[in-house]
N, C-alpha and C positions, 0 to 999 in steps of 0.2 A: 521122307526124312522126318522124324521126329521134330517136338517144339524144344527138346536141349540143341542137337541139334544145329538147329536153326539161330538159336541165341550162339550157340559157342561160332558159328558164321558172321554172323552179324555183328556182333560184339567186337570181334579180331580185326574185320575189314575195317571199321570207324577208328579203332586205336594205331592197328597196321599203316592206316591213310596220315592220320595224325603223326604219326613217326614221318614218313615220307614228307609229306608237305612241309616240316619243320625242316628234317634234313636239305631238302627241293631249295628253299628259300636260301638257311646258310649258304648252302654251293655258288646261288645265283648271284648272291649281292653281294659275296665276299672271295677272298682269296684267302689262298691255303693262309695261315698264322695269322690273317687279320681281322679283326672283330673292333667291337663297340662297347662299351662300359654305359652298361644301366644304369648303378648305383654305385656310385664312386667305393671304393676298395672292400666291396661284397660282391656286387654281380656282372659278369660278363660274360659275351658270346664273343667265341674265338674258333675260328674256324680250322680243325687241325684232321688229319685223317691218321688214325689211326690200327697199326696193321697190328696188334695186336688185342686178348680178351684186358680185362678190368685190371687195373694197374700196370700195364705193360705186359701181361702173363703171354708166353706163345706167341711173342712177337715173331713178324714175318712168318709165323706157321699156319698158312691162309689153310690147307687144304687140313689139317689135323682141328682145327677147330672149328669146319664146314663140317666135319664127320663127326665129332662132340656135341655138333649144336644141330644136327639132321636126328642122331641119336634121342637128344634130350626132348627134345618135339616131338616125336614118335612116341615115350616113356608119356610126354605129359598128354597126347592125344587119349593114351588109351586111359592115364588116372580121370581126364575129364569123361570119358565115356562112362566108366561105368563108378564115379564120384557123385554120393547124394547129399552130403554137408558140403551149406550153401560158402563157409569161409573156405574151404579147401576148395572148391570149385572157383570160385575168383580169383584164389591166390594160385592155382593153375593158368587161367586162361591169362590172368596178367604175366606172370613167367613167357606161359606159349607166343603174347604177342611181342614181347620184348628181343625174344629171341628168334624170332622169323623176321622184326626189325631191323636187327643187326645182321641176321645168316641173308637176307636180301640183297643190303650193303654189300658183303661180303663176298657174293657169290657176282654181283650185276658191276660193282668198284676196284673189288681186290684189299679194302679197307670198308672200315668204319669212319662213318661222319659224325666224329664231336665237337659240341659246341660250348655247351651250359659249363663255364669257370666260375666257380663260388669262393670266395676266402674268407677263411673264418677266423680271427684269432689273430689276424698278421700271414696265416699260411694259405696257399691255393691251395686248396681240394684235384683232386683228378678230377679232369675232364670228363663228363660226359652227357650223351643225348636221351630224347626222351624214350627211346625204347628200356635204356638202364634204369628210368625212373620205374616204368612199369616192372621189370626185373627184381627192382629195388624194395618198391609195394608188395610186389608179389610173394616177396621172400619173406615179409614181415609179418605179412596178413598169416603166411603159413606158420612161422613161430608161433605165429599169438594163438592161434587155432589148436595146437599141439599143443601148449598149455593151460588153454581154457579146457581140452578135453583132458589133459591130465587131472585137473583142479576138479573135473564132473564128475570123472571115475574116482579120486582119492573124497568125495564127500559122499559120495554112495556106498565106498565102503568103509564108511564109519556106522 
């Protein structure tokens, strides 16, 4: 095996683990709906399982979003294989571990484990754990990527 490779291993297992143990924890020291308040009316952990994707999307559709999210892993395996910009390459593999975070849940629970409740404004935020965080990252780092490379190619051809 190659030293990409190797990082794109190594890399997933430490974030992958990290999802787990946080997940691991909620489950153990909480019950389903009950949590703890951080910081009073900004941050809380509240322990909720979730059987659907990001705002409720395919609820109760365990088996159609095991096959979306086996699919999209598969897509982002082969963009990290043969991706050599170093921002599209992180903003893959954080994507890939967010989503084998959750497709683990998924597959080993029948749900998702969420925990991280933010409110911002007066309103709670959707619930969610740290695999959406790297999902989250991941999707951003790839915006930004996509526009820095637009902005490279539109000053080259001036």
């Amino acid at each position: 095996m190659n030293k990409k490779g190797i990082k794109i291993i190594i890399f997933s297992l430490i974030l992958i683990l990290l999802d787990f143990l946080t997940k691991f924890l909620i489950i153990h020291f909480f019950n389903v709906n009950e949590g703890i308040t951080l910081i009073n009316n900004f941050l809380k952990f509240i322990y909720i399982k979730n059987s659907g994707a990001a705002f409720g999307l395919l609820n109760n559709n365990i088996y159609i979003l095991i096959i979306i999210t086996i699919a999209l892993i598969v897509y982002l395996i082969y963009e990290l294989i043969k991706c050599n910009n170093k921002l599209y390459f992180f903003s893959y593999l954080l994507i890939l571990c967010g989503a084998l975070g959750n497709l683990i849940d998924r597959v080993f629970r029948g749900y998702v484990v969420d925990f991280i409740s933010f409110t911002l404004f007066g309103r709670e935020m959707a619930i969610f754990n740290v695999a959406d965080i790297y999902i989250t990252f991941g999707v951003i780092i790839f915006i930004y990527s996509i526009f820095k490379e637009a902005k490279h190619e539109r000053n080259n051809h001036k």
